[in-house]
C-alpha positions as CSV (number, residue, x, y, z in Angstrom):
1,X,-19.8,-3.8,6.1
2,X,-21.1,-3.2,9.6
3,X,-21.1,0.6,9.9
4,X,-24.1,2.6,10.2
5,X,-25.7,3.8,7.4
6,X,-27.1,7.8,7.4
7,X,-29.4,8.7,4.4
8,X,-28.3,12.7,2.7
9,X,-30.8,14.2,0.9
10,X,-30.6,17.5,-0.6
11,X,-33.1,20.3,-1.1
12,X,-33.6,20.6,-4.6
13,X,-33.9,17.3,-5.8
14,X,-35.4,14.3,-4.0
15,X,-32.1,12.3,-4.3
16,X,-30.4,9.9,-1.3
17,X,-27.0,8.3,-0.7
18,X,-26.2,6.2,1.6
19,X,-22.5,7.0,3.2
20,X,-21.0,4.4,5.4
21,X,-20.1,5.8,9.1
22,X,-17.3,3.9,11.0
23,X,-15.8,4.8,13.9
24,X,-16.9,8.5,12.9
25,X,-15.1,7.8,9.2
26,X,-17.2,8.6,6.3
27,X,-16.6,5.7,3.4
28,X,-17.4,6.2,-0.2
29,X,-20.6,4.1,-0.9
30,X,-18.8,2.7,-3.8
31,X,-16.3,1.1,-1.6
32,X,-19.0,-0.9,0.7
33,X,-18.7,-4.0,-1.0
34,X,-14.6,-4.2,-1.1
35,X,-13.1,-7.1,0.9
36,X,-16.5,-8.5,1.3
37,X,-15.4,-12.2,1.6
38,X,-13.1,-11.0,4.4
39,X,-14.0,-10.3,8.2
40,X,-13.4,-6.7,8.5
41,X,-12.5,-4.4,11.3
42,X,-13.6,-0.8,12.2
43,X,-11.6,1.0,14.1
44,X,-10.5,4.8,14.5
45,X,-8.2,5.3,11.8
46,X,-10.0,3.0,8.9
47,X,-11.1,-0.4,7.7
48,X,-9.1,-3.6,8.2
49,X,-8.8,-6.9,7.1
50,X,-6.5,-8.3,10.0
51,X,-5.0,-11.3,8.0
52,X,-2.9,-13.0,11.9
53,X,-3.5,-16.3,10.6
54,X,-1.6,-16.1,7.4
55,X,2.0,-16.3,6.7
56,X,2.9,-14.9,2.6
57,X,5.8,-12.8,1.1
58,X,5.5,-9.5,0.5
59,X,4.5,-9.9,-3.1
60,X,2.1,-12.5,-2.7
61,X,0.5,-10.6,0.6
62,X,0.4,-7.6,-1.7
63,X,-1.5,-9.9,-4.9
64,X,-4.0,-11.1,-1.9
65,X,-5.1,-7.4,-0.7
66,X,-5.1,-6.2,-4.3
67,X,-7.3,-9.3,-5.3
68,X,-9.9,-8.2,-2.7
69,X,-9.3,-4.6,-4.1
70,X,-7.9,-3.6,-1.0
71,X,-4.2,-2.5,-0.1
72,X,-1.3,-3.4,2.1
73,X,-1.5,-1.8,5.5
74,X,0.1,1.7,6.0
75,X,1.2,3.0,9.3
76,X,2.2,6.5,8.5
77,X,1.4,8.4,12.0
78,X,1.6,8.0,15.4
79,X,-2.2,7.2,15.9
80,X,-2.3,4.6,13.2
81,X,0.3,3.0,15.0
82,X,-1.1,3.1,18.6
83,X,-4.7,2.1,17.5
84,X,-3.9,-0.4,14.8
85,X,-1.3,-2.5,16.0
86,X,-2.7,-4.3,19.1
87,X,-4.7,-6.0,16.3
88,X,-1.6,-6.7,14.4
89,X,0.5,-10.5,14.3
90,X,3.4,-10.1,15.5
91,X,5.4,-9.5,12.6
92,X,3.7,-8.2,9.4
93,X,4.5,-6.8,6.0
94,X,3.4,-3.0,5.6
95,X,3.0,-1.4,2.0
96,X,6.0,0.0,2.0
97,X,8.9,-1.2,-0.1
98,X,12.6,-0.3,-1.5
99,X,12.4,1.5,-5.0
100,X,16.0,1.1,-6.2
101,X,14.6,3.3,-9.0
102,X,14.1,6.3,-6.5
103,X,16.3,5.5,-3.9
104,X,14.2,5.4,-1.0
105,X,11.8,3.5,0.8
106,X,7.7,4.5,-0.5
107,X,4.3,3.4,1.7
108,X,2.0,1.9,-1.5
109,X,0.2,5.4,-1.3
110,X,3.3,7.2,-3.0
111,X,4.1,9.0,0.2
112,X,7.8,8.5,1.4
113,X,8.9,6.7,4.1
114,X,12.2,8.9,5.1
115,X,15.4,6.9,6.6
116,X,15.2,9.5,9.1
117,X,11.7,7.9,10.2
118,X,11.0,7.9,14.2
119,X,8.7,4.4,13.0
120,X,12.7,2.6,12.2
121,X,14.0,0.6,14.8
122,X,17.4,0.5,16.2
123,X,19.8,0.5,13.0
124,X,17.3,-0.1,10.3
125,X,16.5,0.3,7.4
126,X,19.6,-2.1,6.4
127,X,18.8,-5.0,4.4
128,X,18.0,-2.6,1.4
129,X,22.0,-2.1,0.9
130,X,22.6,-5.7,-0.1
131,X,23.2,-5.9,-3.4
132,X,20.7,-7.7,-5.4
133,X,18.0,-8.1,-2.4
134,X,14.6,-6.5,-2.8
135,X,13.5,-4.8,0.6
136,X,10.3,-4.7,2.1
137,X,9.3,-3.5,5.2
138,X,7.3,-5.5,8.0
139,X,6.2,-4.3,11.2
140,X,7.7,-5.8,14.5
141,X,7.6,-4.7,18.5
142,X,6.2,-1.6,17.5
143,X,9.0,-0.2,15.0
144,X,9.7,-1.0,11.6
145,X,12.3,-3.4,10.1
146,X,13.4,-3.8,6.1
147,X,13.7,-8.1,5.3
148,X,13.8,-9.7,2.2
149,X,10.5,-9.6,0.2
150,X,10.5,-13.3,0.1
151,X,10.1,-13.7,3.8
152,X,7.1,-14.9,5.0
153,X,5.5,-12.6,7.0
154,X,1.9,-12.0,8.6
155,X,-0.1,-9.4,6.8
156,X,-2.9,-7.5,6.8
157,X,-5.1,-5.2,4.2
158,X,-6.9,-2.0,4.6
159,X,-9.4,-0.1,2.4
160,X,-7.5,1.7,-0.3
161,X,-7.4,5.9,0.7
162,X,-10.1,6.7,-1.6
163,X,-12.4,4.8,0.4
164,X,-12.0,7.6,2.4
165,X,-14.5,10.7,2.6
């Protein structure tokens, strides 16, 4: 990972660890070696794998960040959004998805993603109401948009939040 490394040591026993700075964001040590066959990006808000040059369903975009033990990409705030997604293709799946179960649309954290959402665009979320279609949701133009699940998309991963110091 290309972050600078900055040695702790405490006072009572003669004991280091390294912790990963990137962009000013400490990262466990233990994640350091996740994504490594991937080209990785530091920026502000966390550690990306910016997959532009890919086209997958949700699922199978989903399988491929989970393979590389890292996770969909989740734009939950207002600087996530403005930082992240000049890197971004121009449409891409997010972690969030449709739990008929729950009603409601979740990011893969758990966290909800309200219909009331300022990050919807112009009448969306509405694929989610047809009947038998499993909705995902892909970023485009700087909103959000529900499609299909087996739409190919672009994609990209992030380190998973426990990464996270």
């Amino acid at each position: 990972m290309k972050c600078l490394q900055k040695m702790h040591r405490t006072l009572v026993l003669v004991i280091s660890a390294v912790i990963y700075i990137c962009h000013g964001i400490e990262i466990n040590p233990e994640c350091s070696q996740l994504g490594q066959f991937l080209t990785l990006t530091n920026l502000e808000t966390g550690v990306y794998a910016l997959r532009n040059d890919s086209l997958f369903n949700w699922n199978n975009a989903e399988s491929f960040c989970r393979s590389h033990n890292l996770t969909l990409i989740t734009l939950n705030s207002d600087t996530e959004f403005r930082v992240v997604w000049p890197y971004l293709n121009a449409n891409f799946w997010t972690s969030a998805s449709y739990d008929q179960t729950s009603e409601g649309f979740f990011w893969g954290t758990g966290e909800s993603l309200p219909l009331s959402s300022s990050f919807w665009a112009d009448q969306e979320p509405n694929d989610y109401l047809i009947a038998g279609r499993n909705a995902c949701v892909f970023g485009a133009n700087l909103q959000l948009s529900d499609e299909d699940c087996r739409k190919p998309n672009g994609f990209s991963c992030e380190l998973p939040e426990y990464c996270y110091i």
